[in-house]
C-alpha positions, 0 to 999 in steps of 0.5 A: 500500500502506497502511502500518499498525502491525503492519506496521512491527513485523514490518518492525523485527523481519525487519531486526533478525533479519537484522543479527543472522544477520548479526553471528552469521555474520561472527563465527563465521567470524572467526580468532582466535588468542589461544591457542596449539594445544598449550595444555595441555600448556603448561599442565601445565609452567608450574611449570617456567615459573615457576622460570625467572622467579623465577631470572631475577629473581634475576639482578643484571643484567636482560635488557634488549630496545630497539627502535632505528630498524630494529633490535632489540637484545636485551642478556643478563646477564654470562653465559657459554654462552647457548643459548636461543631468542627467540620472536615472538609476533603475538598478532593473527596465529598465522601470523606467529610465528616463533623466532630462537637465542640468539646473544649476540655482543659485549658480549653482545648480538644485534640482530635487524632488524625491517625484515621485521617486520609493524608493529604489537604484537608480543610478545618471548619470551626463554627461554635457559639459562646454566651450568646455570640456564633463565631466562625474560623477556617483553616487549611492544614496538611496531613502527612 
């Protein structure tokens, strides 16, 4: 068989469409989960979300979250009655998400073992509530 230029122009444009039906395919069937199911109506109380940051900001002491060897250790501010919940957040896998309570124990502090914990980035949503006020803080970290 004679191999000519019309021939390889057809050849380069069939590997070509395949490799892009291909890369069509594999990302139509990729997961993705970057946003949560109920975004809108998250959407719609954000300003509650944003009062819970300003208040946290006023606080003297910070709400402080460190990774030590296979612990977490999550430090409140001098407060008094914290109830609340912690949010994992895998931002490259929904199902893995989960929340913890508020249990703030001496020295006002709550270590979590992360020994369960996938490795990887994983994001830290503390939202809790202290004589009447909500408070909100967020922090990245890295299990390794």
């Amino acid at each position: 068989m004679k191999m000519n230029w019309g021939k390889g122009i057809i050849i380069v444009f069939v590997i070509f469409f395949a490799g892009m039906a291909f890369m069509a395919y594999k990302s139509m069937t990729k997961n993705i989960d970057l946003v949560s199911p109920n975004y809108y109506e998250k959407e719609i109380k954000y300003q509650d979300q944003i009062d819970k940051i300003n208040s946290t900001s006023s606080l003297k002491e910070k709400l402080m979250i460190e990774t030590t060897g296979s612990s977490l250790v999550i430090t409140y501010p001098e407060t008094t009655g914290l109830k609340g919940d912690i949010s994992f957040y895998r931002p490259s896998d929904a199902k893995k998400d989960f929340k913890l309570p508020v249990e703030a124990g001496k020295n006002n502090m709550q270590i979590i073992n992360t020994q369960t914990l996938l490795k990887g980035l994983w994001r830290i949503q503390v939202s809790w509530s202290s004589a009447g006020l909500d408070y909100y803080s967020e922090e990245k970290i890295m299990i390794q």
